[in-house]
N, C-alpha and C positions, 0 to 999 in steps of 0.2 A: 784265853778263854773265849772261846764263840758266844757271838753276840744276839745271837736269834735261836730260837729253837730249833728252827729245820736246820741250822747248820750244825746246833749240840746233838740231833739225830744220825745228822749224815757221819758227825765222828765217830759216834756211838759204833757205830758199826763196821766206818773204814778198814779195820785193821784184819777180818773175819766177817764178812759177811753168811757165812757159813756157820757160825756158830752160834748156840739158841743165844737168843738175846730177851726172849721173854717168857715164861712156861708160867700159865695159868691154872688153880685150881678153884674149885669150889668144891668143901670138903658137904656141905650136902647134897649134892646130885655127883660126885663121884667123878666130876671133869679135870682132864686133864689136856691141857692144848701147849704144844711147844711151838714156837714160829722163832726161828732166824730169823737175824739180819734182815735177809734180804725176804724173807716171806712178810715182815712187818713191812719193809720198805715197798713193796708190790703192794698192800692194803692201803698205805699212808699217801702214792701216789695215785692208785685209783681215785679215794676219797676228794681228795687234790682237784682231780681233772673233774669229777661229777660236778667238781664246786664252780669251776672256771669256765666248764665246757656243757653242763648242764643246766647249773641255775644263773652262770651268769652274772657269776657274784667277782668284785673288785675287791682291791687292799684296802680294809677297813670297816668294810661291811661285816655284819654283826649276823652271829651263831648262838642258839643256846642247845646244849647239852643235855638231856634228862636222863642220862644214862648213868648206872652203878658202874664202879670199878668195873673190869672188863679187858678181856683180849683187845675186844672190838669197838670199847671206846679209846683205848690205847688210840688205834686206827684215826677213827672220828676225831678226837684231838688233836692227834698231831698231822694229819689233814688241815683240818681247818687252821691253823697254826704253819702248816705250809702255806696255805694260799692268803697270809696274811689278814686272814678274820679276827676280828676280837671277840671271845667266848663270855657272854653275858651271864649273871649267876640269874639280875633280878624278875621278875616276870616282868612283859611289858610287847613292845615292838621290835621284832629280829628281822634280819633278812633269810635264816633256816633256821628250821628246829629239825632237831636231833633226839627222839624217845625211842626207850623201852618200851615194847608193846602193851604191857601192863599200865604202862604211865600214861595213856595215852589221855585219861580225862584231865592228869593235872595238866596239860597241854593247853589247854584249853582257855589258860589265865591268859595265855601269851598270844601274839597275832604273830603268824609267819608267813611270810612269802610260801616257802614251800615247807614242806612236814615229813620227815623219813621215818619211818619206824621200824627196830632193831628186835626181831626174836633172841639173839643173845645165845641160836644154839650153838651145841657145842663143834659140830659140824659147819656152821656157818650156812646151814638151813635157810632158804627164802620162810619168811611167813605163809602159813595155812590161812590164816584167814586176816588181810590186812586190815585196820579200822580206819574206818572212816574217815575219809580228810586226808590221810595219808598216805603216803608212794612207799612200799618196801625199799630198804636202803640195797639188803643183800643181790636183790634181782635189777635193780639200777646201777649198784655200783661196776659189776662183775663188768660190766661191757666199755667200760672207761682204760684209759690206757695205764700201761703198766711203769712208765714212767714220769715223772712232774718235776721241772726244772723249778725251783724255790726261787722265788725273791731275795735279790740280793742283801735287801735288807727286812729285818724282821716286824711282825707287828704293832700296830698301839702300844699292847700289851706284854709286848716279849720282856722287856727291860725288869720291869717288875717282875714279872712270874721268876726270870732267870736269877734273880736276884734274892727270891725268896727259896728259889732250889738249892743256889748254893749254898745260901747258909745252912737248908736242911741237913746238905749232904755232910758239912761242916760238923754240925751238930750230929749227927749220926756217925761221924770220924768214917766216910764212904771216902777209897780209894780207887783207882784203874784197876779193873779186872778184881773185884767183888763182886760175890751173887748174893743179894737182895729178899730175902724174903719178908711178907710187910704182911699183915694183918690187915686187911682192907676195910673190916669191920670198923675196927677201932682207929683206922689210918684212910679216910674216903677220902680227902683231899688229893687232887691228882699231883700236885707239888709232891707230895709225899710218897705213894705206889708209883710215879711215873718217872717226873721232870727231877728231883733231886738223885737216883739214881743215874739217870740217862746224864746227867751233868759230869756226872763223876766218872764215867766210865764203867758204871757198873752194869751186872744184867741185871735184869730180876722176876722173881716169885711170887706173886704178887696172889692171894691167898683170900677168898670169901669163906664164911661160916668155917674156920679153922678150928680143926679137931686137936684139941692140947696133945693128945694120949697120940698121935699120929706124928709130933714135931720132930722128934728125935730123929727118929728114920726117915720121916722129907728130908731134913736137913742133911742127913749123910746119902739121901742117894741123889739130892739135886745141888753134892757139893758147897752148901749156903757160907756164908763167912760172917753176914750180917744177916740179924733178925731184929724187926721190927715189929713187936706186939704189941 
């Protein structure tokens, strides 16, 4: 078993970089996003370089996240989890923060070096109107390179998170080559929609505002094996 997260990504996908490895919905705005392999990996390494080659951030230095479940926190995560940042829950002092554009005033607890903020469309839209204080993530990140050599070894925090996937995926009895569908409502924790999957080899579906009356037929036309309500 891989010892760090970028290396349980870069399995995740070795075998098939071509094939979806993550399909997004949110059953109230009607989204639906497929990314490969290697389209997640193209996100994951930009994210990467913006971090390394933009803010100038080292192994160890500290990220917060204010983002919901998500294609594009997917990205942001495990970004920042490549370039060996430790992703902070509590408010306080980071070296980046990471918001939903909506989020932007609970931001505000926190002090950041620098401040990205995520529109979250479904096109992966730059923001219309950035707020204050902070730098659009989507128009910053697009111009960083498309590849990011990981750290050989994983962060702070990898041991733990990794540790708490596997058991998830344990407990969810998740094997190689299952697809994932998860209730993100009732399952926010990225251990759970994200890392417990990706440990296992599985893909996943990872589902906002999920329509009961809709389950049936996601699950047979996006193949599901496991669901997570």
């Amino acid at each position: 078993m891989a010892d760090n997260i970028a290396r349980v990504f870069a399995d995740a996908i070795a075998s098939d970089p071509t094939r979806p490895l993550l399909t997004w919905y949110d059953d109230a705005t009607g989204e639906r996003t497929e990314l490969s392999g290697a389209t997640l990996a193209n996100w994951v390494a930009k994210t990467a370089n913006l971090l390394v080659d933009e803010v100038a951030l080292a192994p160890g230095d500290t990220a917060a996240v204010l983002l919901p479940p998500h294609w594009q926190t997917a990205a942001v995560l495990l970004g920042c989890w490549s370039a060996k940042l430790t992703v902070v829950d509590a408010p306080g002092e980071v070296d980046v923060l990471f918001a939903a554009a909506g989020r932007a005033a609970e931001a505000a607890q926190w002090s950041a070096g620098e401040r990205y903020a995520l529109p979250l469309d479904p096109f992966a839209l730059p923001l219309r109107q950035v707020p204050a204080g902070f730098v659009d993530f989507v128009s910053s990140v697009r111009g960083h390179g498309d590849h990011f050599t990981a750290y050989p070894q994983g962060g702070p925090g990898d041991a733990e998170l990794l540790a708490r996937a596997q058991a998830r995926a344990a407990e969810l009895c998740l094997t190689p080559g299952d697809r994932v569908l998860v209730d993100t409502d009732q399952h926010p924790d990225p251990v759970d929609w994200l890392l417990a999957p990706l440990t296992a080899g599985a893909s996943l579906v990872p589902c906002a505002h999920l329509d009961p009356a809709r389950l049936d037929a996601r699950t047979a036309s996006e193949q599901v094996t496991r669901t997570v309500a």
